[in-house]
LONU-79567 format. One record per residue (C-alpha): x, y, z. Coordinates in Angstrom, 2 decimals. Each point is the difference from the previous one (the first is absolute). Example, Ala and Ser with C-alpha at 12.3 -4.5 7.8 and 13.67 -1.06 7.14 Angstrom:
! residues 2
> east	north	up
> 12.30	-4.50	7.80
> 1.37	3.44	-0.66
This chain:
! residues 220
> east	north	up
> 31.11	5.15	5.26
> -3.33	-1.64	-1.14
> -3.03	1.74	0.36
> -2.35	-2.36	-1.62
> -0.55	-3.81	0.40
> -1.24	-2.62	-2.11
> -0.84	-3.25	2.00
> -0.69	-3.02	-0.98
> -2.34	-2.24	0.81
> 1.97	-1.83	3.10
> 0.42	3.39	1.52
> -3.80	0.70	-0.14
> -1.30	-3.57	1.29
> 2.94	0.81	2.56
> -1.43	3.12	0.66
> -3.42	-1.66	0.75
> 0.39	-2.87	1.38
> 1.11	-0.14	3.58
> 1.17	-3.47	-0.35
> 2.18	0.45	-3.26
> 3.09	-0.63	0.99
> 1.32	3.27	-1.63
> -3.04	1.79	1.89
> 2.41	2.11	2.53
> 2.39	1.30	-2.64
> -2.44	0.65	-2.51
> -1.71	2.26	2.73
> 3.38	1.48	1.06
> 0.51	0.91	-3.51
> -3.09	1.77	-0.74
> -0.51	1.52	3.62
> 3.57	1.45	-0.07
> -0.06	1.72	-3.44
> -1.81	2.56	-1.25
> -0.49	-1.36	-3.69
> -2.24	0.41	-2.87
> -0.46	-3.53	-0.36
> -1.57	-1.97	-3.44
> -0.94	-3.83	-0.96
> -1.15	-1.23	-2.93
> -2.95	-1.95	-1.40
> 2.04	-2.69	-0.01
> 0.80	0.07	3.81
> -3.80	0.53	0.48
> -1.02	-2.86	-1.31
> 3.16	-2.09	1.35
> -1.27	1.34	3.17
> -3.87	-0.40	-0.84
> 0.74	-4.10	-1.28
> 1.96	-0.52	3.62
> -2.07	1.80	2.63
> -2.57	-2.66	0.22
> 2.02	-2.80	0.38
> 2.57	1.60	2.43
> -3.14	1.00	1.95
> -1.43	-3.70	0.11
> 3.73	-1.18	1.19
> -0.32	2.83	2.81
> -3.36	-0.78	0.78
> 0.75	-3.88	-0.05
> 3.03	0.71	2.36
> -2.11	1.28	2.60
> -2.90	-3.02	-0.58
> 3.05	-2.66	1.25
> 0.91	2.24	2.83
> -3.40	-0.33	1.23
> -0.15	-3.43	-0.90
> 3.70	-0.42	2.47
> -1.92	1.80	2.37
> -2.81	-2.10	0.43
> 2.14	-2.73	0.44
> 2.18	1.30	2.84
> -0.53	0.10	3.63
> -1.33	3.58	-0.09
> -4.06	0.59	1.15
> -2.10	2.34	2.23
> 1.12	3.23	0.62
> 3.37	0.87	-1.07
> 2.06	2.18	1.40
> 3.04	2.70	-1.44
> 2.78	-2.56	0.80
> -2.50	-2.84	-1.62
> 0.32	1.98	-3.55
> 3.36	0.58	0.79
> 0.33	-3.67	-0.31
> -1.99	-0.45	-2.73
> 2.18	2.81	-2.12
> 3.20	-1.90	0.91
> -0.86	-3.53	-0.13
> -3.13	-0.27	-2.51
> 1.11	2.20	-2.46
> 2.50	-2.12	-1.92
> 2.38	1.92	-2.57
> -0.99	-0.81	-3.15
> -3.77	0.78	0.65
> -0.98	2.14	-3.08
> -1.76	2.47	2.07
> 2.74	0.21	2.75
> 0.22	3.70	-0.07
> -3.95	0.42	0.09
> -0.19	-1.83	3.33
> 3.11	1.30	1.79
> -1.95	3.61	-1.11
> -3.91	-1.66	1.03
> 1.78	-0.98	3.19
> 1.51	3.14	0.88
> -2.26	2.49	-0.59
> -3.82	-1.62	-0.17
> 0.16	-2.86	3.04
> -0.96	1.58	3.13
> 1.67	-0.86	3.52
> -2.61	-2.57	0.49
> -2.12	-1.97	-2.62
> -1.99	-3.27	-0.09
> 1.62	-2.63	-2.50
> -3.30	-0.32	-1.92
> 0.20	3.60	-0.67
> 3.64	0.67	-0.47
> -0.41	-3.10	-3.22
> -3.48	1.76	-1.29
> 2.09	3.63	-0.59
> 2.88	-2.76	-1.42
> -2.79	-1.14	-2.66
> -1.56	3.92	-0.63
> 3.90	0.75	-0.49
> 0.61	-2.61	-2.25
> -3.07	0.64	-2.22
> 0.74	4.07	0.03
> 3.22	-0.21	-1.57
> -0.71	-0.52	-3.41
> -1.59	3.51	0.62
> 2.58	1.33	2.41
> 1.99	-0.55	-3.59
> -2.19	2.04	-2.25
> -0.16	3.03	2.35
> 4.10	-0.18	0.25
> 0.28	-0.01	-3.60
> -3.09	2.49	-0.57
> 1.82	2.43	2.42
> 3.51	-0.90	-1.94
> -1.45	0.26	-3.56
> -0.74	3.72	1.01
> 3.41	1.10	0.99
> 1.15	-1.42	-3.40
> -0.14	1.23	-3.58
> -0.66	-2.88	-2.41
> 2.08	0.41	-3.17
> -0.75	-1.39	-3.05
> 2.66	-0.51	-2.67
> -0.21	0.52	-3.86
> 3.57	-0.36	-1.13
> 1.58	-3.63	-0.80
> 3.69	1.03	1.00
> 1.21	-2.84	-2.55
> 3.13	0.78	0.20
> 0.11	-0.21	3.56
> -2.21	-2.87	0.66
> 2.65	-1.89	-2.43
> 3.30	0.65	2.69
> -2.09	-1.61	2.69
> -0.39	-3.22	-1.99
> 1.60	-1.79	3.67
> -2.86	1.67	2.33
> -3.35	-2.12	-0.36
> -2.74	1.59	-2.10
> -2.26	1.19	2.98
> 2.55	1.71	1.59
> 1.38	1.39	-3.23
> -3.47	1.74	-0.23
> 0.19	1.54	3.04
> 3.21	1.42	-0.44
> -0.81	1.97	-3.40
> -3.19	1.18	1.98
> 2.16	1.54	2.71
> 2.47	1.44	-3.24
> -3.52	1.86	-1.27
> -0.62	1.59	3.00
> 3.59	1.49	0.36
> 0.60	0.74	-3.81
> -3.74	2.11	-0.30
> -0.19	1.49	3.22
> 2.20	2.37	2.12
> 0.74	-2.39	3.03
> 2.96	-1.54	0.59
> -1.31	-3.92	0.29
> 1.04	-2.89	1.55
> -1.32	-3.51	-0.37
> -0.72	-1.50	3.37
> -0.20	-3.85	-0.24
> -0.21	-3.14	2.60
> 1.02	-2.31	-2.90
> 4.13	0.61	-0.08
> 0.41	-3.16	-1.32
> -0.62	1.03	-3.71
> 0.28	4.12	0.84
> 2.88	0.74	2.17
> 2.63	-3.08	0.86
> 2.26	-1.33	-2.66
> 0.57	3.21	-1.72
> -3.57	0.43	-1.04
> -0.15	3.70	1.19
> 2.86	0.90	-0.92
> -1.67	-0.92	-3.51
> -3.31	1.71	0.63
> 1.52	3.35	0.90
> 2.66	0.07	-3.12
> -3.16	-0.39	-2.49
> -2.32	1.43	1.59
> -0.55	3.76	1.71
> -0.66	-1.10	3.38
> 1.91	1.45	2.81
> 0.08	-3.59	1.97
> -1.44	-3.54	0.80
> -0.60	-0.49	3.38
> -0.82	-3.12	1.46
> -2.25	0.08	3.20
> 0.29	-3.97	0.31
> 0.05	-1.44	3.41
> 2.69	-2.59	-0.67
> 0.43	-1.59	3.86
């Protein structure tokens, strides 16, 4: 059994990001074992190059739900079956920041609120998460050791000519951790695409000395 975890960088904007689609399982995973966990610099800077822009998409999500808002038939002061509404009907499914709302809904709208003020805490939400996303990964980055990887593994990178070059990286990063410490390491991955399906971990664990790929992929 694993006692150590290497995640890649899908598993930490998972972890993160409420409205990742991977978000629950990524929390599952971390929540329910009791790992010493590691990412590398390169899943720091993945992570670092896409936290921006999947903040913007959030934060733009929540913009056109005020924007469907103003346009509907709500005003005044609305009630708990009003937002009720407005959760099932003005919250369409492929809003980016779907998850956000159902959460602002639920747990910041009071019983009764005036629709002026219900979109002004819409527009302070929308221009807090960029920051709501630094303190997640602040408080993630310390729960994590950051490993940094001297050895080339040539021999190994050259069997995993079929898995594409980032992902090849990440995979000899997770071998490092296993082969010079004393945990027992998986690789934990939302990408089993090019890690897990089509025999690709059966691949991973014959040349390398992880104990399993596991893919935390919401696939529904």
């Amino acid at each position: 059994m694993s006692d150590a975890s290497f995640l890649d960088t899908g598993v930490v904007l998972g972890f993160c990001f409420r409205d990742d689609s991977h978000h629950h399982r990524c929390r599952q995973y971390l929540n329910d074992h009791d790992f010493e966990l590691f990412v590398s610099e390169t899943v720091v800077s993945e992570y670092l190059n896409r936290e921006p822009s999947l903040a913007e998409e959030i934060a733009d999500g929540i913009f056109d739900h005020i924007g469907r808002l103003q346009d509907s038939e709500f005003e005044g002061q609305l009630d708990s079956m009003d937002t009720s509404r407005i959760r099932q009907d003005l919250i369409s499914g492929h809003n980016e920041a779907g998850m956000t709302l159902h959460a602002f809904y639920s747990d910041e709208v009071p019983n009764f609120i005036q629709f002026d003020e219900l979109t002004e805490r819409l527009r302070d939400l929308a221009r807090d998460i960029e920051q709501i996303a630094i303190e997640n990964r602040q408080s993630f980055m310390e729960q994590v050791e950051v490993w940094e990887r001297e050895s080339e593994y040539a021999d190994i990178d050259d069997g995993f000519s079929e898995i594409p070059w980032d992902d090849r990286r990440i995979c000899l990063d997770a071998h490092d951790v296993a082969e010079l410490t004393d945990y027992v390491t998986e690789l934990a991955t939302t990408n089993p695409t090019d890690l897990v399906d089509n025999g690709y971990r059966t691949l991973i664990l014959e040349q390398t000395s992880l104990e399993d790929v596991v893919s935390l992929a919401n696939r529904s």
